[in-house]
PLY file of the C-alpha trace (Angstrom):
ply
format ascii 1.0
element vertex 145
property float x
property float y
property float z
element edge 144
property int vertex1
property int vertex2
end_header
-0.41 -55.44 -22.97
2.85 -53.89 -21.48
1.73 -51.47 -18.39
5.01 -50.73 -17.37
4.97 -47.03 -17.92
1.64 -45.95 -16.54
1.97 -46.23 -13.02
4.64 -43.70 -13.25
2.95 -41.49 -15.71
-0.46 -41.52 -13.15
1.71 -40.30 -10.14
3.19 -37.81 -12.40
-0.01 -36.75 -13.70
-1.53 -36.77 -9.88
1.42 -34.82 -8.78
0.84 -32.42 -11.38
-2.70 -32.11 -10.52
-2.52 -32.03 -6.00
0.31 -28.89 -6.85
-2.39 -27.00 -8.98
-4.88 -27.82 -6.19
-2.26 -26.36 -3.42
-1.04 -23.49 -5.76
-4.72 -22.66 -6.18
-5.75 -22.64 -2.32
-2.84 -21.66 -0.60
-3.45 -17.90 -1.19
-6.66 -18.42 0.18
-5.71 -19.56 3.44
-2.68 -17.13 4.22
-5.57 -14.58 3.26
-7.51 -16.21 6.13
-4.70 -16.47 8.58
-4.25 -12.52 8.26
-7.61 -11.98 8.47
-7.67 -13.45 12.00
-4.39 -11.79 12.98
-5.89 -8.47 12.38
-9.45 -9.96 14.42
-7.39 -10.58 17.22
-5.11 -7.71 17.28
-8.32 -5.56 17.00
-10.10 -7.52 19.93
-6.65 -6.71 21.95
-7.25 -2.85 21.49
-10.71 -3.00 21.97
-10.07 -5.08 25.72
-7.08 -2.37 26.45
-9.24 0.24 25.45
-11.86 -0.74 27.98
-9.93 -1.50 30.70
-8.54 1.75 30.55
-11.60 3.12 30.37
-12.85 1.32 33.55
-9.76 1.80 35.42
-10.19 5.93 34.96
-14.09 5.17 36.09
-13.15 2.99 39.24
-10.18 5.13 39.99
-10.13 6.46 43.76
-7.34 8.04 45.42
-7.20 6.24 48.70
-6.57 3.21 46.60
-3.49 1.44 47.60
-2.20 -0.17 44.72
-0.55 1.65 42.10
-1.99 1.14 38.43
-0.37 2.38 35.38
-1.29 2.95 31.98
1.79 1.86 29.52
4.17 4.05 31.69
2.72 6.68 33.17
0.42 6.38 36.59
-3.00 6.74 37.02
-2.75 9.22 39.69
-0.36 11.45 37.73
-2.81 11.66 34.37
-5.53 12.12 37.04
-3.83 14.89 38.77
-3.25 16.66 35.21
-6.77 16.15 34.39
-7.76 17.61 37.59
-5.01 20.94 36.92
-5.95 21.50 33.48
-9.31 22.12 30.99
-7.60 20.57 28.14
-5.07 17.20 28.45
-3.64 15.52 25.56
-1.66 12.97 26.27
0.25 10.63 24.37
1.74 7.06 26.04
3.98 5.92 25.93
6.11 8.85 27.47
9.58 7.02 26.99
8.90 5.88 23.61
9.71 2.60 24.49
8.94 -0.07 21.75
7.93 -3.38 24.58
4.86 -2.12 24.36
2.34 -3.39 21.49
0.13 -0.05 21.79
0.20 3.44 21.89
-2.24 5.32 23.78
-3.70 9.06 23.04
-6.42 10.19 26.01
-8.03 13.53 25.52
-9.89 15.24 28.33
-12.13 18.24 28.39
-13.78 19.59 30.83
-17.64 18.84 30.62
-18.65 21.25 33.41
-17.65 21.79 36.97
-17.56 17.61 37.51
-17.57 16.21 34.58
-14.90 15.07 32.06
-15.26 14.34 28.78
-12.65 11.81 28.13
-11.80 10.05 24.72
-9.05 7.41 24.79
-8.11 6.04 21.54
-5.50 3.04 21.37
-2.96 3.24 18.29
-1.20 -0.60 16.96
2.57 0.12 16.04
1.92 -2.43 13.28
1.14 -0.53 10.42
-1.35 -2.16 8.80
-3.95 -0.32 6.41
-6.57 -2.47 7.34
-6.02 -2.55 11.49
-7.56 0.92 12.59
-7.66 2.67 15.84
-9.84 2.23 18.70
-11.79 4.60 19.97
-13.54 5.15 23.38
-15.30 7.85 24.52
-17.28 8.66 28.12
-18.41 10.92 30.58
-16.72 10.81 34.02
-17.39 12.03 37.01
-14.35 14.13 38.60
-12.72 12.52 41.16
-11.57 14.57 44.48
-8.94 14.00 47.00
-10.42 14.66 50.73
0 1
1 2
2 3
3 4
4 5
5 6
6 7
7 8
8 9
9 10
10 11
11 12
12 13
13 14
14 15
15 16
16 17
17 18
18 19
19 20
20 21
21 22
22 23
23 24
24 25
25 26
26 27
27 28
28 29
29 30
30 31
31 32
32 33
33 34
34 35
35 36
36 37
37 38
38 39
39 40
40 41
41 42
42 43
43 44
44 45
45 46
46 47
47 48
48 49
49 50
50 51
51 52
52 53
53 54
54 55
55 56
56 57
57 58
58 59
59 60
60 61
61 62
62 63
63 64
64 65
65 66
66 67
67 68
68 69
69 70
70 71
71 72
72 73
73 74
74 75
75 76
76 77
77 78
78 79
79 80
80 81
81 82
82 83
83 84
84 85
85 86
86 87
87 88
88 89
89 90
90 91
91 92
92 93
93 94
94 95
95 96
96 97
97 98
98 99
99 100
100 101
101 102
102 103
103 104
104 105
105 106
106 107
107 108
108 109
109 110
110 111
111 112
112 113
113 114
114 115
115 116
116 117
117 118
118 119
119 120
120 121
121 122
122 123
123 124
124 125
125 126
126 127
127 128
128 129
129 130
130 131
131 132
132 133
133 134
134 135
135 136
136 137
137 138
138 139
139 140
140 141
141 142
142 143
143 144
């Protein structure tokens, strides 16, 4: 028997058959990919979110270093909370597009010492399936002596 022919008709045939395989599966794992793009882009806002959070908790004025959120200084959003009832601010100020988040923090007064403070974090990728982050808390006023 002549078997010339059939070792090129197999590799055909298993050619045929690994590219419906990959055709098949490949969807599946760019699906996955994006899926954990979005988990960590989400775990990013959440950890900005909090460390905002804790920043406006731990801030105190005889601090020397200078901490800023996106562009705008802690002591200046402090110093509006502390002129106003109502703040609504939206960061960053310039616009700028270096940074990966935008940040809206809402403060209302509580009572005489306490804020109530809600700090959401905004991606600039605009994504129906990545949603904001939210964080809200109760802080005590901070005073200058």
């Amino acid at each position: 028997m002549n078997k010339s022919g059939h070792l090129l008709i197999e590799t055909l045939l298993g050619l045929a058959i690994l590219a419906l395989i990959t055709v098949t599966f490949l969807p599946i794992f760019t699906y996955t990919n994006y899926n954990f793009y979005l988990l960590k882009a989400k775990n990013d806002m959440k950890y900005y979110g909090e460390t905002i959070m804790e920043r406006f908790k731990a801030f105190d004025y005889f601090n020397d270093s200078e901490e800023y959120v996106l562009d705008m200084s802690m002591v200046d959003i402090i110093d509006m909370f502390n002129e106003e009832d109502y703040v609504d601010i939206s960061l960053p100020i310039s616009g700028d597009s270096e940074f990966d988040y935008c940040v809206k923090i809402e403060k209302k007064n509580r009572c005489e010492k306490l804020w109530d403070v809600e700090i959401t974090i905004i991606s600039k990728n605009n994504s129906e399936r990545l949603k904001n982050v939210c964080f809200k808390s109760l802080l005590q006023k901070p005073y200058k002596q």
